[in-house]
NUSE-298989 format. One record per residue (C-alpha): x, y, z. Coordinates in nm, 3 decimals. Layout:
BEGIN
ATOM       x       y       z
ATOM       X       Y       Z
...
***
This chain:
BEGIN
ATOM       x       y       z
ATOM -12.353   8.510  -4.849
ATOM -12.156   8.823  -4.959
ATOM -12.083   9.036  -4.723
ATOM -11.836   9.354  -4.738
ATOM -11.545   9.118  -4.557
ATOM -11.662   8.814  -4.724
ATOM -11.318   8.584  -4.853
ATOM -11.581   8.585  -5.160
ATOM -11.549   8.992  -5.226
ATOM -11.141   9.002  -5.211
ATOM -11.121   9.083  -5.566
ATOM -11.410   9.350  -5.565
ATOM -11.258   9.516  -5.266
ATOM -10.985   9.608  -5.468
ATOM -11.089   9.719  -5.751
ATOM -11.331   9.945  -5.519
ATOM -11.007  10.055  -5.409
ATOM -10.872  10.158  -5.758
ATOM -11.155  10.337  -5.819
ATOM -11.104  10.663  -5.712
ATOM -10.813  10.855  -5.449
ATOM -10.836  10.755  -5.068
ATOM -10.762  10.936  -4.766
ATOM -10.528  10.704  -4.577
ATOM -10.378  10.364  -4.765
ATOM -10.233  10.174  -4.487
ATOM  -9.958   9.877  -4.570
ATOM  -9.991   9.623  -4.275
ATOM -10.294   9.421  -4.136
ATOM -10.149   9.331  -3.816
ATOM -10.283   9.484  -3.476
ATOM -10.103   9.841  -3.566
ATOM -10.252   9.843  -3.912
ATOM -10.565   9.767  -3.811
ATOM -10.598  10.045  -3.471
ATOM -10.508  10.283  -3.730
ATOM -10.809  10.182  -3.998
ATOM -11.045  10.160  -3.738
ATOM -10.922  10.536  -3.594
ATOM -10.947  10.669  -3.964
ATOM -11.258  10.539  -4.039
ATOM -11.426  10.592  -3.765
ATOM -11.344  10.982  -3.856
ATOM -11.507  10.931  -4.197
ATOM -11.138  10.892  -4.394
ATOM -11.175  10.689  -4.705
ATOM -10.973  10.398  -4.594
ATOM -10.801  10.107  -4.770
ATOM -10.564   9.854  -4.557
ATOM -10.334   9.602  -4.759
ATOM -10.148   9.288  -4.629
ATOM  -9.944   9.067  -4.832
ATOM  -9.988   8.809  -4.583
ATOM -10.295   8.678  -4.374
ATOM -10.457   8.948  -4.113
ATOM -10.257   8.878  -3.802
ATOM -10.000   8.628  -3.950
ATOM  -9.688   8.832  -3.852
ATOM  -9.605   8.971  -3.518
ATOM  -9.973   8.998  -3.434
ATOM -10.087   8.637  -3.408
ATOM  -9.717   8.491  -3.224
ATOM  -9.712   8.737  -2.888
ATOM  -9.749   8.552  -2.565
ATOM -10.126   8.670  -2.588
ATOM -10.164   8.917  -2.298
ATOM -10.252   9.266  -2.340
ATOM -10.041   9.359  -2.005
ATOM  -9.904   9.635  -1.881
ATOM  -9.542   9.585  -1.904
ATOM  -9.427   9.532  -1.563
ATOM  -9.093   9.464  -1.659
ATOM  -9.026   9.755  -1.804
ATOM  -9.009   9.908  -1.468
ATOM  -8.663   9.764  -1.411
ATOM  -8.580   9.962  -1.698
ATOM  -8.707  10.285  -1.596
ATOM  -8.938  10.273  -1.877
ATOM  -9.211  10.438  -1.681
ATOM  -9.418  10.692  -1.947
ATOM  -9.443  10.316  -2.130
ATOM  -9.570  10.157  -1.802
ATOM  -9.792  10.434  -1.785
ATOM  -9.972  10.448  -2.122
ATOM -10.023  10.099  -2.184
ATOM -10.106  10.001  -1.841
ATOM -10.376  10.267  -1.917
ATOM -10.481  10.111  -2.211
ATOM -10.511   9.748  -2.110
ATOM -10.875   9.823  -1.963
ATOM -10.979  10.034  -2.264
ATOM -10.911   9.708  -2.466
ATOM -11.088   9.501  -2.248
ATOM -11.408   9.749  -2.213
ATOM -11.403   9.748  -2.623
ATOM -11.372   9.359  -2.663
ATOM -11.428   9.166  -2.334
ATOM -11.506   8.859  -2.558
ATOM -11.134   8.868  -2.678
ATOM -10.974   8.996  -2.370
ATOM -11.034   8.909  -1.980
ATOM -10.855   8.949  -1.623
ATOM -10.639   8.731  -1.521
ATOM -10.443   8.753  -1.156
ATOM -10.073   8.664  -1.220
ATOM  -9.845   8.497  -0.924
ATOM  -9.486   8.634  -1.004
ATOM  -9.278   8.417  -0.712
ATOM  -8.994   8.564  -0.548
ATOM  -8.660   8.285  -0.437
ATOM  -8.343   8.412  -0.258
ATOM  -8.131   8.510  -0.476
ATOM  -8.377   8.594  -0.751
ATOM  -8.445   8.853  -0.991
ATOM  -8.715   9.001  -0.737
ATOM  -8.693   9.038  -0.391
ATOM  -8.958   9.062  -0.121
ATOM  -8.946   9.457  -0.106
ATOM  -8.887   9.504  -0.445
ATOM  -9.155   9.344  -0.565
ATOM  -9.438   9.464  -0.340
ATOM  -9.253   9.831  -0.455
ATOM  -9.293   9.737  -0.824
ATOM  -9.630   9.616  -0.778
ATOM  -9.715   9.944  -0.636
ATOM  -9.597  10.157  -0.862
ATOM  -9.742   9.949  -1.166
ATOM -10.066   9.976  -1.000
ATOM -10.053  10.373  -0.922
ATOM  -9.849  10.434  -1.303
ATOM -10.150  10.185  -1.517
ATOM -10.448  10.316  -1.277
ATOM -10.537   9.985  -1.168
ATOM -10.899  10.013  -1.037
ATOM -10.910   9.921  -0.686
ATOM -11.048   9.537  -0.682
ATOM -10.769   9.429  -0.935
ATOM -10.450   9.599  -0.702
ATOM -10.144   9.353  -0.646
ATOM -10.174   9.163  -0.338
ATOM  -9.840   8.996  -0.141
ATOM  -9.870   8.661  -0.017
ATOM  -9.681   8.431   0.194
ATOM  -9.490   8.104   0.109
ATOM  -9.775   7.891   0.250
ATOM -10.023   8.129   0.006
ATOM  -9.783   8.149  -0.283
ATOM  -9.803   7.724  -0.290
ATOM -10.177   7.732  -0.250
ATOM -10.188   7.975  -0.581
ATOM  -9.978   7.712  -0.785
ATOM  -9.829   7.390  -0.594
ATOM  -9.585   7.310  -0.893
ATOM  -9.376   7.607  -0.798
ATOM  -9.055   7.552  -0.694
ATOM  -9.007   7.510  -0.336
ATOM  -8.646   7.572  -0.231
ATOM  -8.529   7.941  -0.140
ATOM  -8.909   8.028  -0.207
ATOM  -8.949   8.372   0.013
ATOM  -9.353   8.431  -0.116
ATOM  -9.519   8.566  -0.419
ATOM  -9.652   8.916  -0.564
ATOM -10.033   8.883  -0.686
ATOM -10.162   9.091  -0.950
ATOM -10.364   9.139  -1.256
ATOM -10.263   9.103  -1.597
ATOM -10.487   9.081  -1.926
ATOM -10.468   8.751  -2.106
ATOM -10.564   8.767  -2.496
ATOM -10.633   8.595  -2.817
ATOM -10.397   8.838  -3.024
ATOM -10.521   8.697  -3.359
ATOM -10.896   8.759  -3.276
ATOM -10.813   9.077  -3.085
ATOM -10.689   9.197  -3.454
ATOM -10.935   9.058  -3.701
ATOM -11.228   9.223  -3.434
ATOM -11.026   9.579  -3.498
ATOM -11.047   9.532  -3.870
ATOM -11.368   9.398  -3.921
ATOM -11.478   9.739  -3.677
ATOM -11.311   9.940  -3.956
ATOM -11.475   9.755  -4.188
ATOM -11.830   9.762  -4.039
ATOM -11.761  10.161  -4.085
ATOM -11.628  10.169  -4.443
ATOM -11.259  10.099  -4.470
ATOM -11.157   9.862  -4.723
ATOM -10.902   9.577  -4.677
ATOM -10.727   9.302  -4.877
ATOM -10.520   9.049  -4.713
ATOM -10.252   8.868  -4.916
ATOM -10.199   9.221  -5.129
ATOM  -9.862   9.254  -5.128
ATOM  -9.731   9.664  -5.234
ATOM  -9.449   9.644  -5.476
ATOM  -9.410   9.970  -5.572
ATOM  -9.476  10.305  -5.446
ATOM  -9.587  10.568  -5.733
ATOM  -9.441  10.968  -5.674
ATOM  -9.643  11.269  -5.843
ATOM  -9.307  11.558  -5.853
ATOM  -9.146  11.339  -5.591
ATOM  -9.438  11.283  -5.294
ATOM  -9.575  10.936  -5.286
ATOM  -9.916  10.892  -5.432
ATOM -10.048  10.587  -5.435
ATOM  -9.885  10.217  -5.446
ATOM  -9.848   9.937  -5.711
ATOM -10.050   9.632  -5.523
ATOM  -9.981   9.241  -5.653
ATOM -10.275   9.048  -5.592
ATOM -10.024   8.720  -5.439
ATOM -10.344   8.499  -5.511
ATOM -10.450   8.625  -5.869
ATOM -10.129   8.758  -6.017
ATOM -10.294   9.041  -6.098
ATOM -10.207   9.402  -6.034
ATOM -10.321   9.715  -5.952
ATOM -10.245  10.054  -5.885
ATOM -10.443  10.243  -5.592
ATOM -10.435  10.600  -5.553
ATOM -10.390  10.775  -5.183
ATOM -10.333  11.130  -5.065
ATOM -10.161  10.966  -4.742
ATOM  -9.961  10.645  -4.699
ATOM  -9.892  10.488  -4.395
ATOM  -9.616  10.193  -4.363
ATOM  -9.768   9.953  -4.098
ATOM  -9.575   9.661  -4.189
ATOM  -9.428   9.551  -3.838
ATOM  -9.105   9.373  -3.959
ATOM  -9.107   9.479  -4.268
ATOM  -9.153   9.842  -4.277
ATOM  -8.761   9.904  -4.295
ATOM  -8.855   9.662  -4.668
ATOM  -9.074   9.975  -4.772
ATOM  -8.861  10.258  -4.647
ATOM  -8.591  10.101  -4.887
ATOM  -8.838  10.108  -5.132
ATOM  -8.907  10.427  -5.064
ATOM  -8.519  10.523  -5.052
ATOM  -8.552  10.668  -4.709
ATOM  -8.432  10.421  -4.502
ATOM  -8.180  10.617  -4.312
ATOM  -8.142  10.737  -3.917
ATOM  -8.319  10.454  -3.703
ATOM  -8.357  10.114  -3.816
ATOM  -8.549   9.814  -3.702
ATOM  -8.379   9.517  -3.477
ATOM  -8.580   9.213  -3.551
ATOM  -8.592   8.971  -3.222
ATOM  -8.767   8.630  -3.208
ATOM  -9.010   8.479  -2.954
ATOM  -9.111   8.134  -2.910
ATOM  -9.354   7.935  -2.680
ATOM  -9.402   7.605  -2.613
ATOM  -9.775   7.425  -2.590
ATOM  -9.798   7.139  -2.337
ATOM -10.121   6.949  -2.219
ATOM -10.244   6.981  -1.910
ATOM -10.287   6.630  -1.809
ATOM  -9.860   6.658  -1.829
ATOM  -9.875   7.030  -1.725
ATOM -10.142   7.073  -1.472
ATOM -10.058   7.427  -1.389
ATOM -10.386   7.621  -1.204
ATOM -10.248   7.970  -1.194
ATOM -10.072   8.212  -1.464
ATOM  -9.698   8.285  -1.299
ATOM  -9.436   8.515  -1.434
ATOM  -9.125   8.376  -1.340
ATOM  -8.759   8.471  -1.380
ATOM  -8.510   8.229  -1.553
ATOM  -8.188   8.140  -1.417
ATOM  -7.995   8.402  -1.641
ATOM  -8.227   8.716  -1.540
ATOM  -8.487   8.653  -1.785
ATOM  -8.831   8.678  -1.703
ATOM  -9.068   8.394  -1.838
ATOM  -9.458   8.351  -1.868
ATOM  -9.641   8.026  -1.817
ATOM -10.017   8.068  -1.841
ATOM -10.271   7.795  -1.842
ATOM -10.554   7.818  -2.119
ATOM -10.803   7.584  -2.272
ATOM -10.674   7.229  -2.136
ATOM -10.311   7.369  -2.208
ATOM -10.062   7.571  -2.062
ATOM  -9.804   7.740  -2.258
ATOM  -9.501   7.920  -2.161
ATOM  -9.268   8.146  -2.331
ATOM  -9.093   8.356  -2.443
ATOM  -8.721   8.415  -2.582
ATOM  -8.580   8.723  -2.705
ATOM  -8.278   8.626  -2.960
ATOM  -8.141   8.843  -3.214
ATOM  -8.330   8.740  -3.540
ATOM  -8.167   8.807  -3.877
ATOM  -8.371   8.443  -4.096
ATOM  -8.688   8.465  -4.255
ATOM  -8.875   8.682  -4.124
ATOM  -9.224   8.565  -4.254
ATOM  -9.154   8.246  -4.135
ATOM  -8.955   8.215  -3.826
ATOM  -8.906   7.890  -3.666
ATOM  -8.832   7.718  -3.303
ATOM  -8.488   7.600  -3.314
ATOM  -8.373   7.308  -3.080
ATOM  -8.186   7.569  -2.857
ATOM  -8.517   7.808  -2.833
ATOM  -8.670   7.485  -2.747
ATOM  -8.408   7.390  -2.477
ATOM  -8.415   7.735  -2.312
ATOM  -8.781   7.700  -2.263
ATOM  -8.776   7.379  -2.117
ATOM  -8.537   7.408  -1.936
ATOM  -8.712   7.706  -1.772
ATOM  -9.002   7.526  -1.705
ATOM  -8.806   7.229  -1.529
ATOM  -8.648   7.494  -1.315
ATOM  -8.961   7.685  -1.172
ATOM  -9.146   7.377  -1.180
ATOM  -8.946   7.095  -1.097
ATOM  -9.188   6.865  -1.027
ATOM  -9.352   6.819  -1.346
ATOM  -9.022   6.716  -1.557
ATOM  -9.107   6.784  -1.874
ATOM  -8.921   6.664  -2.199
ATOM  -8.915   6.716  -2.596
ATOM  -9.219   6.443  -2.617
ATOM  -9.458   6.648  -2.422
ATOM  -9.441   6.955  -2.632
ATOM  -9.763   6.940  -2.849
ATOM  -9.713   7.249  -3.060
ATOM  -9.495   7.555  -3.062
ATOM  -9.527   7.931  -3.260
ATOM  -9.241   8.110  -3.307
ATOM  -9.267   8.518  -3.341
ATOM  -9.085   8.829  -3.486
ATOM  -9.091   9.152  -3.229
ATOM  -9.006   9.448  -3.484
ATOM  -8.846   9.660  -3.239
ATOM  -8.638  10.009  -3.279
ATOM  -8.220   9.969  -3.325
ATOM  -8.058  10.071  -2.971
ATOM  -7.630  10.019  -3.006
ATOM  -7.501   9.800  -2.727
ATOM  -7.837   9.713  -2.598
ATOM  -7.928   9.310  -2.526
ATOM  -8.268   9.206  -2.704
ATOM  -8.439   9.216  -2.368
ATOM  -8.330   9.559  -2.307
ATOM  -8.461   9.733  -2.598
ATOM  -8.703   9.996  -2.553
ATOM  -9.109   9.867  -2.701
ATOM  -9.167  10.249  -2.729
ATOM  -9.371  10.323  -3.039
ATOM  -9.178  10.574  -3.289
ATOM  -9.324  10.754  -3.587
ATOM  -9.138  10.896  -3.891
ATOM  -9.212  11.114  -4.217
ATOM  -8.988  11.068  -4.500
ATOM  -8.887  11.348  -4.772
ATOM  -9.164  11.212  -5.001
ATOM  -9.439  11.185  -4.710
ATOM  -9.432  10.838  -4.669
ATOM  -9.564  10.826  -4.272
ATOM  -9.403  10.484  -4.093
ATOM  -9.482  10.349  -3.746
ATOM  -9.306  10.100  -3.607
ATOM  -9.217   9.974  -3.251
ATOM  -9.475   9.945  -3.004
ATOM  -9.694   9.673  -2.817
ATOM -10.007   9.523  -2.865
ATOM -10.181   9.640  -2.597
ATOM -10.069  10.018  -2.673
ATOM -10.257  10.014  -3.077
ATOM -10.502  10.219  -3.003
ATOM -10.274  10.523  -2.863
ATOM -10.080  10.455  -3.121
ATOM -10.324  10.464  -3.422
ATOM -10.471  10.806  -3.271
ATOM -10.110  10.955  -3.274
ATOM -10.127  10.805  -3.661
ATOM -10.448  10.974  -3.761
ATOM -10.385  11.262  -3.565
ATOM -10.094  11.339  -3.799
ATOM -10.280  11.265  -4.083
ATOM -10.594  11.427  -4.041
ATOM -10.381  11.790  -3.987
ATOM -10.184  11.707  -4.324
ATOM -10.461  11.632  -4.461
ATOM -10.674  11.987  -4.343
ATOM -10.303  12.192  -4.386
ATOM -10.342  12.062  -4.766
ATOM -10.677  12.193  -4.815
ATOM -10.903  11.901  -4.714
ATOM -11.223  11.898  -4.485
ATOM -11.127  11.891  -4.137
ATOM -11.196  11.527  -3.960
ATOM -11.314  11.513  -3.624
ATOM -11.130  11.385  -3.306
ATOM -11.049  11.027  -3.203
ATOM -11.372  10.846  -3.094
ATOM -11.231  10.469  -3.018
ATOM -11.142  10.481  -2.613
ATOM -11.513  10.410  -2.612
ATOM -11.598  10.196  -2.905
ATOM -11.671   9.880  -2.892
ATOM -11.478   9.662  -3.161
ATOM -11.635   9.352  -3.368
ATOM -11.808   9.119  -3.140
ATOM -11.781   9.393  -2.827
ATOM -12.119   9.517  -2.888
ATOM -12.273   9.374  -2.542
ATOM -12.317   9.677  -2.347
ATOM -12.005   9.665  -2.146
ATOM -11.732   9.485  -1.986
ATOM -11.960   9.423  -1.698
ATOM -12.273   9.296  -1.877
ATOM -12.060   9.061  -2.035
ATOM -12.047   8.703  -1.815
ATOM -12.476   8.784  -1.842
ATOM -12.460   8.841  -2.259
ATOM -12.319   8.502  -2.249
ATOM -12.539   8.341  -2.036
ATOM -12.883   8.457  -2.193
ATOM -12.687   8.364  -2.530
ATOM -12.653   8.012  -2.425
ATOM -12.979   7.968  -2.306
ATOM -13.096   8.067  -2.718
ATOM -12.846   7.875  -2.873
ATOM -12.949   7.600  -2.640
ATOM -13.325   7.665  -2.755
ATOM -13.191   7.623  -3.098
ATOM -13.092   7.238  -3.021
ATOM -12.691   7.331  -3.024
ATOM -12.526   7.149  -2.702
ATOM -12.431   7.413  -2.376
ATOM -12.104   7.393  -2.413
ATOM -12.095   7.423  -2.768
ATOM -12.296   7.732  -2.730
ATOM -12.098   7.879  -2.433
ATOM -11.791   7.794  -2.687
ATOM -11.941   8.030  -2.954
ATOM -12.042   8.275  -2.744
ATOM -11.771   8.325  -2.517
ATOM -11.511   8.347  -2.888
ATOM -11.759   8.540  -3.110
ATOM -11.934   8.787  -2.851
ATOM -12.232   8.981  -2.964
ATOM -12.159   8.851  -3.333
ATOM -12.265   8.480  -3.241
ATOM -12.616   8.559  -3.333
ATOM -12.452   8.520  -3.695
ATOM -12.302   8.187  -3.576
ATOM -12.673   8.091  -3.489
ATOM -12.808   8.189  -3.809
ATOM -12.553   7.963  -3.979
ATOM -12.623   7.680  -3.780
ATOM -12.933   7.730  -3.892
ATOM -12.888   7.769  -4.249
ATOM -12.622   7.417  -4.224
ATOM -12.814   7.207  -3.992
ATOM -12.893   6.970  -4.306
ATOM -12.587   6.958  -4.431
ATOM -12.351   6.896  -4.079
ATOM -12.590   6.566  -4.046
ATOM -12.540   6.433  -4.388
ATOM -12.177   6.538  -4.441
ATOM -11.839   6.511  -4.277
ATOM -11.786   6.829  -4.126
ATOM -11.966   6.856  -3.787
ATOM -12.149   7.198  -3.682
ATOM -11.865   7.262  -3.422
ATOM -11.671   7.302  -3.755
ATOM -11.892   7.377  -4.058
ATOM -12.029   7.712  -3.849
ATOM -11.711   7.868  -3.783
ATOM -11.572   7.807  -4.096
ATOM -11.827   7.927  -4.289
ATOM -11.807   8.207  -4.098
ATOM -11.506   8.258  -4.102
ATOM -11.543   8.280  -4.493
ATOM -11.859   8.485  -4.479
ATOM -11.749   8.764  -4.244
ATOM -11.344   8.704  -4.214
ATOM -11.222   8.714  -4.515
ATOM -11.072   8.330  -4.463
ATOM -10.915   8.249  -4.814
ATOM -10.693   7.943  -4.699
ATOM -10.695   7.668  -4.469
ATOM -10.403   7.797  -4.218
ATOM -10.636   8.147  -4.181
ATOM -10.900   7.913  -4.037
ATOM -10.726   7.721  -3.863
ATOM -10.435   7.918  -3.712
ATOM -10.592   8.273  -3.685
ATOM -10.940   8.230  -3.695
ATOM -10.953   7.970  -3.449
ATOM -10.586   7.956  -3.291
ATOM -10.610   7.521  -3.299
ATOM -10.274   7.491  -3.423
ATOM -10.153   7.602  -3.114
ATOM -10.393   7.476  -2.839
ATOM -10.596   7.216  -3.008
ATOM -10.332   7.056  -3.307
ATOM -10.546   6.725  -3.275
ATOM -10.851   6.894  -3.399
ATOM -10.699   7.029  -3.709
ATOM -10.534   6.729  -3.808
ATOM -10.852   6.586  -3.735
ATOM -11.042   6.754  -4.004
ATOM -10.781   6.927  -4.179
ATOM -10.876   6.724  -4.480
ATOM -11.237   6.801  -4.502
ATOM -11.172   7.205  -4.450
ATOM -10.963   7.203  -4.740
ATOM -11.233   6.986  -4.968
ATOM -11.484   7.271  -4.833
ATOM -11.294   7.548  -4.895
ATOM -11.179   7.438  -5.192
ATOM -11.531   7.409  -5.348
ATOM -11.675   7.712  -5.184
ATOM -11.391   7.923  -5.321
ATOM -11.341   7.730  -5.684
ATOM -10.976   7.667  -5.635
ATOM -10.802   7.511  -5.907
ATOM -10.622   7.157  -5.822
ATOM -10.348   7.359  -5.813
ATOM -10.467   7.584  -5.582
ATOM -10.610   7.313  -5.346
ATOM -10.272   7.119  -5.326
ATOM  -9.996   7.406  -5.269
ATOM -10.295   7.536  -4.964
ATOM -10.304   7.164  -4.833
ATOM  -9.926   7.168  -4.828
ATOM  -9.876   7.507  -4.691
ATOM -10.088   7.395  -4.394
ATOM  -9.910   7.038  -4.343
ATOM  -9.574   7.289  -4.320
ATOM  -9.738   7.474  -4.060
ATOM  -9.801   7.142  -3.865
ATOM  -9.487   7.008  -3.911
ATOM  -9.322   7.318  -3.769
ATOM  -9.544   7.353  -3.487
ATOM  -9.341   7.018  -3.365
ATOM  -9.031   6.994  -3.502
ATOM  -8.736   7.228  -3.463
ATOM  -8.585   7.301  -3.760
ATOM  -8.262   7.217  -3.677
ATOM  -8.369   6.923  -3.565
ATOM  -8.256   6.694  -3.820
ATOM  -7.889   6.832  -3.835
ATOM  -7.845   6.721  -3.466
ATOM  -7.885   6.318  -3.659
ATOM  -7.586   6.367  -3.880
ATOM  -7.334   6.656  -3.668
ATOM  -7.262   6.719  -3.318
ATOM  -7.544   6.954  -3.187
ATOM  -7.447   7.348  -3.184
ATOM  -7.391   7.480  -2.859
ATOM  -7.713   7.697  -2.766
ATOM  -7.752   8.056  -2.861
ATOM  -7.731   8.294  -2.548
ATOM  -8.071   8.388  -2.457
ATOM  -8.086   8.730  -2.296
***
């Protein structure tokens, strides 16, 4: 099946986009890119959306997967942030409550800790009055014997209680490929591995961009009356391209977070916790896993493929034996790792952890409109302030006027189930069909609890494949999302499927090593990739395996004496 975000149409949907001028051209496919798409689209802009990588594969699938409202933020006095995103955090869980839920948080205070008793319950207060916190979800403050009955693994010694409150825990990945598939459902176009290698100037005002097609080789040249640079960590790359990288700059800081098993981890309660140097740390159970991160370290290496060192790996478990020292845990328990890029806005003399996440927008001399900075729970602010600016160009120049932002109350991909509230009954009367249709309950619940009002497409699959699943290797609990994934996700390559589409590296690395081989021999003759083709995507996803383990300074430690570890602010 075709469809307009089908991996099947990539090709199409750029030539669709050669074919006459868009609106808006935005460069970036990551949670930013794709808020601003949506906005525009939604507004009836002609939209096109490019990413030289994977939807999601830069900052946007490696956060620590909560769309919170920056708590911390408060010790820096950051409190118009605070405000706005702690605003926000509900709107994104009204619009997608099958990619985003409530989850309470424990943040434990010890003597001598970052947080104290008062300061705490003072914080909490604030946060809650600042982010609007409806009244059932308002921070709570327990005692020592309550704090321990929240999560027993906590440390013990000095402990003086705990602050209870709610936080939003996400799959960042999904949360972005819903968003663009939204802007897709309502006409935008978008391209993922696209990559812009030249912008083209009519009497010095950038007019469209030279795209490489990074799987084809072939190029094209797409015509916009407004560009927007998107890119995340790489939008100081187009500004230099662009020859107006001057003023602020971007300071690139990495994040990592370690994956552990239950059965070694059994943690029963999300905690934010601070570290022995000040830092504070998250450790969040999820899916038979709990993970905990994150660092904040001054990142200058690749930045499309940033890796866990041995020191980032240290830091974090070393954390974790601190706050939990029960549980003991050593290099052989971590199952899988990600490692992330924050693109955050130069401040001089400022520690990574201190750096404002404060959204900034710029205009250069030839019009070129960049955003950069920001969180992932504040996109949709931020891609109204976008379109907002573009829309009056756009009407100043001549154009039609477009009409107002419409998204604080639209539902994205898979959010179509009347409401936040309605939701935990959408799923069950969803089970009960799929059930109906002979797929196991907790295959169903699976499905519909991931996919949200689109899982009647999942059904219709499983329908289409039943044949097939019983006579060949892959299983329905594999053949339906990766069809669909194909069909409706533009999926062009193993890791998309199995990293962003599905997030198994991360929580579930036995399952794609599992049937990591059989995905590829499916994709491979679905899509008509070339031997070629089928061995460098094989390899690329063995890499991402390999790294999800193994530090990659790990085998310098064999032949030379270890590097002291990197300060971690």
């Amino acid at each position: 099946m075709t469809t307009a975000f089908s991996s099947k149409r990539r090709e199409m949907t750029l030539q669709d986009m050669v074919n006459g001028t868009l609106d808006v051209l935005v460069i970036g496919g990551g949670i930013t890119g794709s808020g601003i798409a949506l906005d525009a689209a939604s507004r009836g802009m002609d939209v096109g959306l490019v990413e030289m990588q994977d939807y999601a594969a830069g900052t946007s699938s490696r956060s620590t997967k909560l769309v919170h409202g920056g708590l911390r933020y408060l010790k820096q006095l950051e409190v118009g942030v605070v405000a706005e995103v702690g605003k926000e955090r509900a709107i994104v869980y009204e619009n997608g409550p099958h990619v985003t839920t409530p989850e309470w948080m424990l943040l434990p205070f010890h003597k001598g800790g970052t947080f104290g008793k008062f300061t705490t319950s003072m914080g909490l207060r604030v946060y809650d009055f600042l982010a609007g916190v409806k009244r059932s979800e308002r921070r709570k403050m327990l005692s020592v014997s309550e704090t321990l009955s929240k999560e027993p693994l906590i440390k013990k010694k000095d402990l003086k209680g705990g602050g209870y409150y709610v936080e939003y825990r996400t799959d960042d990945a999904r949360l972005t490929i819903e968003v663009l598939k939204e802007a897709v459902s309502k006409g935008a176009l978008a391209v993922n591995y696209a990559k812009v290698t030249e912008f083209i100037y009519e009497k010095d005002i950038v007019a469209g961009v030279v795209i490489t097609d990074l799987l084809s080789g072939r190029t094209y040249e797409v015509r916009a009356r407004k560009i927007v640079n998107a890119a995340g960590p790489w939008v100081d790359t187009l500004r230099e391209m662009d020859h107006s990288k001057i003023g602020k700059t971007l300071q690139l800081t990495k994040g990592i977070h370690l994956v552990i098993d239950q059965k070694r981890f059994p943690l029963r309660q999300a905690i934010y916790f601070d570290t022995p140097d000040g830092r504070m740390v998250f450790a969040i159970p999820r899916d038979g896993k709990t993970y905990v991160g994150t660092t904040d370290t001054v990142y200058k290496a690749d930045t499309s493929h940033p890796r866990m060192t041995v020191a980032d790996r240290k830091y974090v478990m070393d954390a974790i034996n601190y706050m939990f020292p029960e549980v003991q845990i050593t290099e052989k328990d971590i199952e899988s790792s990600w490692a992330g890029v924050r693109p955050l806005i130069h401040e001089e003399g400022k520690d990574p952890s201190e750096i404002s996440r404060k959204d900034e927008i710029w205009q250069s001399d030839s019009g070129l409109i960049t955003i950069a900075g920001g969180k992932l729970t504040g996109y949709r602010k931020m891609a109204e302030t976008v379109v907002d600016k573009v829309a009056s160009q756009l009407q100043a120049e001549g154009h039609s006027a477009f009409p107002a932002c419409s998204t604080k109350h639209m539902p994205i991909s898979g959010g179509h189930v009347g409401g936040s509230d309605k939701f935990k009954a959408f799923v069950a009367e969803k089970v009960e069909q799929g059930i109906k249709q002979g797929l196991p309950r907790e295959l169903a619940a699976k499905w519909t609890s991931s996919y949200g009002s689109n899982v009647d497409r999942l059904y219709e699959i499983a329908a289409e494949c039943a044949a097939e699943a019983a006579a060949g290797p892959l299983p329905l609990e594999v053949l339906v999302p990766l069809r669909y994934a194909m069909e409706e996700e533009m999926t062009v390559k193993p890791a998309d499927f199995f990293i962003r589409r599905t997030g198994a590296l991360f929580f579930n690395i036995q399952w794609v090593r599992t049937w990591k081989q059989h995905v590829v021999n499916y994709m491979a003759e679905s899509l008509g990739w070339s031997p070629e083709q089928k061995m460098s995507y094989a390899s690329e996803l063995e890499m991402y395996l390999h790294d999800a383990v193994v530090p990659e300074d790990a085998e310098n430690l064999r032949s030379s004496k270890a590097r002291e570890p990197q300060k971690i602010s």
